[in-house]
N, C-alpha and C positions, 0 to 999 in steps of 0.2 A: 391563472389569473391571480391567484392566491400569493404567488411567488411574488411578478410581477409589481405587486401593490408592495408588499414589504421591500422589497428593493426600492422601489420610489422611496419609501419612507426612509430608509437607510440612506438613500444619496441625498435628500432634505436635509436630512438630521448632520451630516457632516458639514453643511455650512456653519452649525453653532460650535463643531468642533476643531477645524483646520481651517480657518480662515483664517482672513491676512494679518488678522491680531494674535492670531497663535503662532510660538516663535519655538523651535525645538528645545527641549529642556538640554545643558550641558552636565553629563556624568562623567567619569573615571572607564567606567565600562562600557564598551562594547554593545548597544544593542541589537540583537541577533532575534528576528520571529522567523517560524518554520511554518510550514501548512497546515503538518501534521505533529502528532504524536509521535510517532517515530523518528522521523526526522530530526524532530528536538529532543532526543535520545542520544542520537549520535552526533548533536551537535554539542550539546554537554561535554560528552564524551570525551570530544577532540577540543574547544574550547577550555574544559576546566569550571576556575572563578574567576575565569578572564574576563568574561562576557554575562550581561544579563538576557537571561533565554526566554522564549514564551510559544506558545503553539496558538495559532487561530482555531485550527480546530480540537475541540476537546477529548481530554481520555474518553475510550470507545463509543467515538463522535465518527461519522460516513462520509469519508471526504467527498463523495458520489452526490450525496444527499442535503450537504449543507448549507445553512442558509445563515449569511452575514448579520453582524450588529452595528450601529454605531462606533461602540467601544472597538471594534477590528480596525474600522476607519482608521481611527485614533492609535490603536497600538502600530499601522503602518507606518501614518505618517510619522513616526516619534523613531521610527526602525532606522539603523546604519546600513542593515544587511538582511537582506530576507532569502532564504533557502526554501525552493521550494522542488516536488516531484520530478512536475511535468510528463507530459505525456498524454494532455488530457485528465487527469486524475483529478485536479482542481479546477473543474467548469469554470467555478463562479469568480476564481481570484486574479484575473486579468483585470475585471472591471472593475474588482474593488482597489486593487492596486492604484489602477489612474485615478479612482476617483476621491482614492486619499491623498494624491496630491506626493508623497514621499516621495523623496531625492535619493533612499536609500539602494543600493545595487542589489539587483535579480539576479541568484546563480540559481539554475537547471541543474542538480546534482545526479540526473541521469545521463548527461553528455559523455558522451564518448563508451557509454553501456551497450553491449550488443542485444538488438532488440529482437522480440517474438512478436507472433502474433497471438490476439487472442485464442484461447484452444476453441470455442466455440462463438461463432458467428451469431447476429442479432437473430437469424432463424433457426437458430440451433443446432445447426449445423457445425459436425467436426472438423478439422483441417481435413481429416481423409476424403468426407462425403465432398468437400465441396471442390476436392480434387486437386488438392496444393499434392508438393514433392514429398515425399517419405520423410520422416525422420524431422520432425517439429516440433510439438509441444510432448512430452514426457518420454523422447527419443533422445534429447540432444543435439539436435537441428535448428538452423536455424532460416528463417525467409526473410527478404524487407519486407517493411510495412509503410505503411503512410502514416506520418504524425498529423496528429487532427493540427486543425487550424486554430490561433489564438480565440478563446471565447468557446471552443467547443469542448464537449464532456466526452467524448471517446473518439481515437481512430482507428486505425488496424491494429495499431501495437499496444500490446500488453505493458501498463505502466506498473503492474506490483515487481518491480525489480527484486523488494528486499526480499522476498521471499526463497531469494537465492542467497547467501550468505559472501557469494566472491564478490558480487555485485555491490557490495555495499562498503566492499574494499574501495573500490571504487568512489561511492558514496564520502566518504572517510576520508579519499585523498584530494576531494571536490572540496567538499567542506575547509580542510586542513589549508588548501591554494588559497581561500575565499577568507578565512579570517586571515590570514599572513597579507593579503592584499588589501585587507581594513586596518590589519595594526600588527605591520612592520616589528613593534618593537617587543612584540612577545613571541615571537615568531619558532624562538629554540623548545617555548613551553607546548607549542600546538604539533609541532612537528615529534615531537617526544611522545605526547599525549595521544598524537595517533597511529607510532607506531604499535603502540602499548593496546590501541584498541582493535589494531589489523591483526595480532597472533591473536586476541581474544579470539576474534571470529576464524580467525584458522582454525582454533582449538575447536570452538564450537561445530564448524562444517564438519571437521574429522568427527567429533559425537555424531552428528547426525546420520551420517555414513556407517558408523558402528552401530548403530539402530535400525536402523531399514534392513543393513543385508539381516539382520534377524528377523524379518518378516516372509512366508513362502513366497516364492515369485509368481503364483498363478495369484496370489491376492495382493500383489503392489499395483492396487486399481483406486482410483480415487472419482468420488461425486461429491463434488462438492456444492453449495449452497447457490453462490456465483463466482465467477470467472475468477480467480485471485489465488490458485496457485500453479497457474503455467510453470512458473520458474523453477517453483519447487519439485514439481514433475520433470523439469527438464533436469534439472540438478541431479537427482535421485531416482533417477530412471524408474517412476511410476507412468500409467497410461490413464490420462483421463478420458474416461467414458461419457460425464457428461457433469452437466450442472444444472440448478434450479431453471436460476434466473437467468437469461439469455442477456448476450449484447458487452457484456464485462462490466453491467454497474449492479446498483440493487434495487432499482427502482421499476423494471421492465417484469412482466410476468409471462410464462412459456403460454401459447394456447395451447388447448386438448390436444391435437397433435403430438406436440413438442415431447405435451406430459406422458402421451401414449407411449412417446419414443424410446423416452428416458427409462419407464417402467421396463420396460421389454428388456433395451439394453443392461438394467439390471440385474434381470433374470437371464440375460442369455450368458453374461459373461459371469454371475458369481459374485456377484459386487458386496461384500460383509456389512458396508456402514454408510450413514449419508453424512458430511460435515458438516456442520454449519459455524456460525460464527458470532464473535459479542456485536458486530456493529449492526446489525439486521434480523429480521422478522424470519421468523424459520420455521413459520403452520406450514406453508405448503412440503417442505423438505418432508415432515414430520409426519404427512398425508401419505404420499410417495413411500415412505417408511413403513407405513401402517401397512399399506398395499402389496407391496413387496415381501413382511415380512425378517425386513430388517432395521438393524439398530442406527439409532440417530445420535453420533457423537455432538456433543454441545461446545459450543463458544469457543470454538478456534479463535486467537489471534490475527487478524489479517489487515486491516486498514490502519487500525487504531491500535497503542496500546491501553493494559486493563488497569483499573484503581489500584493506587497503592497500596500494598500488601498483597496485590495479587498475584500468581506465577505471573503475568503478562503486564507486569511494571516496567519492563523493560524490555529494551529487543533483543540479548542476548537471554532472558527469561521467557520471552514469549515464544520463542522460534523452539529451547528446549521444550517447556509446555506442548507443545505443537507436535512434534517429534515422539515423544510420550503419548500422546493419546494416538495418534494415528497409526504407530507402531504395536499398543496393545490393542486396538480393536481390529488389526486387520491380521490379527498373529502371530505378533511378533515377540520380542522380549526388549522390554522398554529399557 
């Protein structure tokens, strides 16, 4: 209910901001909003100082969890190009889109990504328990899923893409189409700029690949907080055993069951660390830890990136950070 009333109040309040007296400001630049913090990472990236950039949602802000302003209204409708996830990932920004009124063009910078399914189902359930094919989430496999419908917060499929690094190769050449298709006439600088930023993250995938094989392979097992690194599991041939919070957002809590389950499969399989993350509450991981007996890695990078100055300023920063921690608590050599 609580949602609901501020949402009234946020579509109220856009009458005194986009209405028919408000006319779009004319700049030099390109403006460019992203959903996320990441997104507008690598839209820097491959834009440069061509474009002025902005993100709706904030540094280690839950794209899961967010809940719009006014002021977004307003940064839409003023928008040339807006880049966002999809996948489900931004519940809430279909509606605010319409209801800012913006002419600006919607690119999906996960089209044409091959998609996963979540590694665990809203009951907690693995792919294995609930009897999908071998070989899916931290195998390398892959299954269709169903994209949620516009307006809804999850479907089958796993939207943390980036957390694969080719995938955002991908990301990078969505991007790269989508300003060339806003302004033609810089066209040689974006294409430059993102070839410059696809061997970064070459470079970077090869690091993370020379960090994992230094971890033992009975400990390349991951629990993590919630659902959010399928990809990275698939990439890097980890096996997820399980996570907090069910469903792939962070907002759902396991019941006793779920928690019984998780505990056990802990202890059966060996499990060294629980992760968690900057965007979310992380008592119950840290309970499970207590129980268990083992340690609770802190503030992975996963939805958001972290405040400046922090390893997770950026996504070729945050993914190292990541890489770093999960590699020396589960034995490796960072």
């Amino acid at each position: 209910m609580v949602r609901l009333i501020r949402w009234a109040l946020v579509s109220l309040a856009v009458l005194g901001l986009v209405g028919p007296a408000h006319t779009r400001s004319q700049t030099k630049k390109l403006k460019v909003v992203t959903s996320t913090t990441i997104l507008l990472d690598f839209a820097r990236n491959v834009a440069g100082d061509k474009a002025e950039l902005s993100s709706i949602v904030p540094t280690d802000g839950d794209a899961h969890e967010f809940e719009p302003t006014p002021n977004d209204l307003k940064t839409l409708f003023d928008a040339d190009l807006i880049l966002v996830n999809g996948l489900g990932l931004e519940g809430f920004l279909d509606k605010l889109i319409k209801d800012s009124g913006t002419k600006a063009r919607v690119v999906t910078l996960t089209d044409g990504m091959p998609l996963r399914r979540f590694a665990f189902a809203e009951t907690g359930q693995s792919s294995a328990q609930a009897n999908l094919p071998p070989g899916i989430l931290g195998f390398g496999g892959l299954y269709p899923c169903e994209v949620p419908k516009p307006g809804q917060n999850f479907g089958e499929c796993d939207p943390h893409g980036w957390q694969d690094p080719t995938n955002v190769i991908l990301y990078t050449l969505n991007i790269r189409d989508a300003l060339i298709g806003a302004d033609a006439a810089s066209a040689a600088t974006y294409r430059a700029n993102a070839a410059l930023y696809i061997a970064r993250l070459q470079q970077l995938d090869a690091e993370i690949w020379q960090s994992v094989a230094t971890i033992p392979p009975k400990n390349r097992v991951l629990v993590t907080n919630h659902d959010a690194l399928g990809y990275f599991a698939a990439r890097y041939g980890f096996k997820m055993v399980g996570v907090v919070l069910p469903g792939g957002g962070t907002a759902s809590e396991p019941n006793p069951q779920d928690m019984a389950a998780l505990i056990s499969a802990i202890r059966a399989q060996g499990v060294p660390a629980i992760f968690t993350e900057n965007i979310s509450n992380n008592k119950l991981a840290s309970e499970i830890a207590a129980q268990t007996g083992i340690k609770v890695v802190q503030s992975l990078y996963t939805d958001a990136l972290g405040a400046a100055g922090s390893p997770g300023e950026t996504y070729l920063g945050m993914m190292r950070a990541n890489a770093r921690a999960i590699t020396a608590a589960l034995g490796g050599s960072a």
